[in-house]
C-alpha positions in Angstrom: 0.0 0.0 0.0 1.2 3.7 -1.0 2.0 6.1 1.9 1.3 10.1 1.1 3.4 12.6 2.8 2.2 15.9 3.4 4.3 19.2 3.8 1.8 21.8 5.3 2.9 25.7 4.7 1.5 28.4 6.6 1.6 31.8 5.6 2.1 35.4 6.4 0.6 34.6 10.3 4.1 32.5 10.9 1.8 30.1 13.0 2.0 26.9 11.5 -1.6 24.9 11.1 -1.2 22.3 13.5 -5.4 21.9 13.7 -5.1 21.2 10.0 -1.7 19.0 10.5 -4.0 17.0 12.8 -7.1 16.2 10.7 -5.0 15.5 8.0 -2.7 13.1 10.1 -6.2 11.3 11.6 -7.0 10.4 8.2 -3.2 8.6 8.1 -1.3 10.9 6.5 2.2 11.4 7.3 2.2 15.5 7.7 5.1 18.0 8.4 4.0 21.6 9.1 7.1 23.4 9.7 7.5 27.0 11.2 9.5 29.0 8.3 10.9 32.4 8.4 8.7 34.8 6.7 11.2 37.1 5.1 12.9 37.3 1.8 14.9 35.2 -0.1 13.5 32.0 1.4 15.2 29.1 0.2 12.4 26.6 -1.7 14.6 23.9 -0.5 14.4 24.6 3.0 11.2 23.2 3.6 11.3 19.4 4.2 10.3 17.0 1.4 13.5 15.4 1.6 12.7 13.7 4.6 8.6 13.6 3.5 10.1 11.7 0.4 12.8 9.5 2.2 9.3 7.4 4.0 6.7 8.2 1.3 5.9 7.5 -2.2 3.6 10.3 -2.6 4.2 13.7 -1.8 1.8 16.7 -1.7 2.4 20.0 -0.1 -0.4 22.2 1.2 -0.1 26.0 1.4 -1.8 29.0 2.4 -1.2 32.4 1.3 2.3 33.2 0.9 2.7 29.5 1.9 0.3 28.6 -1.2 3.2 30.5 -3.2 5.4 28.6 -2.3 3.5 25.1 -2.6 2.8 26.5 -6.5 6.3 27.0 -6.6 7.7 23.8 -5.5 5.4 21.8 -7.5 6.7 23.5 -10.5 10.2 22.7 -9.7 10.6 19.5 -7.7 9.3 16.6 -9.9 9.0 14.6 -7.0 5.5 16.4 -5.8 2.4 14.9 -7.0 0.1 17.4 -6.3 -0.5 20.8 -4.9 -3.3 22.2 -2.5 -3.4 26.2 -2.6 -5.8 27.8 0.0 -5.9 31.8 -1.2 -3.5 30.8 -4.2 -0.8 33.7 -5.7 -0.1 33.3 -9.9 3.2 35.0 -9.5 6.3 35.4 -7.2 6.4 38.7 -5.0 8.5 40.6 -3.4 9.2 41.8 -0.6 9.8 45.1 0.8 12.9 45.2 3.2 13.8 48.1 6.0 15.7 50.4 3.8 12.6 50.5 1.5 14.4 47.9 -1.4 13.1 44.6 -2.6 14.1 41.2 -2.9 12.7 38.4 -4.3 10.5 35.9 -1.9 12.3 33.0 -2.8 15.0 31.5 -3.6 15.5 27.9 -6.1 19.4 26.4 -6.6 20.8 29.1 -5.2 19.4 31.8 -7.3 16.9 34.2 -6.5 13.4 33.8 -8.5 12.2 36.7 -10.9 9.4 38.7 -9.0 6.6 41.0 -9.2 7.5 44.4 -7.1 5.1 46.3 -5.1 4.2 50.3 -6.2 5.3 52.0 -3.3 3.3 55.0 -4.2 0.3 53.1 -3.6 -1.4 53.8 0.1 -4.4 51.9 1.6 -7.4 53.7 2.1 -9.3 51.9 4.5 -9.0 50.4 8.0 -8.2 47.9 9.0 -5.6 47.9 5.4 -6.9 45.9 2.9 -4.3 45.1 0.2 -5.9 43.9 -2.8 -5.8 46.8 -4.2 -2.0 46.9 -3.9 -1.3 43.4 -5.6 -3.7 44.3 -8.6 -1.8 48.0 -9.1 1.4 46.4 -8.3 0.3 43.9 -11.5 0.1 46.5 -13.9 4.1 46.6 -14.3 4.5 42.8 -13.7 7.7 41.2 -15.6 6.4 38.0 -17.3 8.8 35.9 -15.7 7.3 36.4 -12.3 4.5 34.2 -13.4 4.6 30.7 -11.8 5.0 28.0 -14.3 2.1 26.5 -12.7 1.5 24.3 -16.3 4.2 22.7 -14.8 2.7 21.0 -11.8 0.3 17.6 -11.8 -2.7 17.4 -10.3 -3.8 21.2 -8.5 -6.8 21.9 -6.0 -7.3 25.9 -5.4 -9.8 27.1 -3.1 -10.5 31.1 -2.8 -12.4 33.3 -1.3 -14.3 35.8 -3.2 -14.3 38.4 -0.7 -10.3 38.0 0.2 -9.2 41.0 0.7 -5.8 40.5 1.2 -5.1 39.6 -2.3 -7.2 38.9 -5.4 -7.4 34.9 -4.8 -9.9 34.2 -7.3 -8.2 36.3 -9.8 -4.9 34.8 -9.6 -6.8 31.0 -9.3 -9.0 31.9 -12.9 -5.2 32.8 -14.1 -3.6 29.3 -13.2 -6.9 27.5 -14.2 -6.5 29.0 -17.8 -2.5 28.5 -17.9 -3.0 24.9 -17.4 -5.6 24.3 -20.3 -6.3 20.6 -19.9 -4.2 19.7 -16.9 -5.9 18.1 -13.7 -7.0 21.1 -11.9 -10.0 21.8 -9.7 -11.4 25.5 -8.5 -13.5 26.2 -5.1 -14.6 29.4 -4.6 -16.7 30.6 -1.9 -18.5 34.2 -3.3 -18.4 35.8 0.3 -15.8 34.1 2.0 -12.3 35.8 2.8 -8.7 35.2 2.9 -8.8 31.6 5.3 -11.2 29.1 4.6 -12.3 27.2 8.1 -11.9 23.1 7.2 -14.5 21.2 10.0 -12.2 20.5 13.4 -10.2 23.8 12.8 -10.5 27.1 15.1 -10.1 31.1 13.2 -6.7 31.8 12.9 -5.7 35.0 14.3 -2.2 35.1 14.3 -0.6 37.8 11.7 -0.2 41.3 10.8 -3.4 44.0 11.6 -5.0 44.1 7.6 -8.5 43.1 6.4 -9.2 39.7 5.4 -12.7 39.6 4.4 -15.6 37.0 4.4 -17.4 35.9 7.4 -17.0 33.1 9.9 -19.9 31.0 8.5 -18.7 31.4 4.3 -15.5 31.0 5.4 -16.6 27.3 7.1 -19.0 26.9 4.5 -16.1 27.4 2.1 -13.9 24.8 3.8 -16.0 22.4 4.6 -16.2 21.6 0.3 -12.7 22.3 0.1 -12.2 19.4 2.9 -14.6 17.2 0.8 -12.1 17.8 -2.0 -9.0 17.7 0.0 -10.2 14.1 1.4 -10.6 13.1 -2.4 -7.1 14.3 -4.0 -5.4 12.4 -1.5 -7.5 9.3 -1.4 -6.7 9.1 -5.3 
């Protein structure tokens, strides 16, 4: 019998899902959920599939957010990931914005630091709490083709996203990898009023991370997750 290993990657909060580690690991999964650094220049080879893949036949990483980046990411360019599941999915690699006001790429891949799309600095929120959609969208306008994630790359992809994130456009950047990947396996959930973190059943709010508007309510955001864990459930079964 196959065993599936499961790398788990938070995002922007720096709290690692640990709720979700455990619903996933009571359905016998073998589950890492590391704590990683949210800065720039993160190495994609930092996070642990070598020792996923040293016990498992099957590998799938799970990611959130910026954590959903990076999932994209690595099952783009490790060959050894069979699937990806991207909660609030990005379509490009970002920057990010260091003390001194310059930018770096997120991520790093061999050693060499992956082409990016930079944020306008002349943009300013105009609400409160901040939301930033507004941000990623203008900051997409100038976007260097490269920055795109070569998500046609990947094997079998589930996105779920909120249509009320306000964080980032998540069902914007999902309709873009759905279309990049023409016929490839790939599956869409999107919950019209839910917000930036989908609730799966067993799981608490998170409420860890920065002070910014997230959007969607408790109820669409369980609502939302509680299809996506229908679907979750299914893509590993497979």
């Amino acid at each position: 019998m196959s065993s599936t290993g499961v790398l788990l990657l938070h995002g922007s909060s720096g709290a690692p899902d640990l709720q979700r580690a455990r619903l996933l690991e009571a359905e016998g999964y073998d589950v890492l959920a590391p704590r990683w650094t949210v800065t720039h220049e993160v190495p994609l080879e930092s996070f642990p599939l070598d020792e996923l893949a040293a016990r498992n036949d099957r590998l799938v990483v799970m990611g959130s957010s910026w954590g959903a980046e990076a999932a994209l990411l690595l099952g783009a360019l490790d060959d050894r990931l069979d699937s990806v599941v991207a909660f609030a999915p990005s379509a490009y690699v970002w920057g990010r914005v260091l003390e001194d006001g310059s930018q770096r790429s997120a991520w790093t891949w061999r050693g060499e630091s992956l082409p990016f799309v930079p944020f306008d600095q002349d943009w300013k929120a105009d609400d409160d709490p901040p939301s930033y959609a507004g941000l990623y969208r203008q900051s997409l306008l100038s976007a260097p083709e490269e920055a795109r994630i070569p998500v046609e790359r990947i094997g079998d992809v589930l996105l779920i996203a909120g249509g009320d994130d306000k964080v980032w456009p998540a069902v914007e950047f999902a309709e873009e990898i759905v279309r990049r990947r023409g016929e490839r396996p790939t599956r869409l959930l999107v919950g019209p009023e839910a917000g930036h973190r989908p609730v799966l059943p067993g799981e608490e709010p998170k409420s860890a991370g920065q002070r910014m508007a997230r959007g969607g309510t408790e109820q669409a955001d369980r609502e939302l997750g509680a299809r996506a864990w229908t679907e979750i459930r299914s893509m590993l079964a497979g």
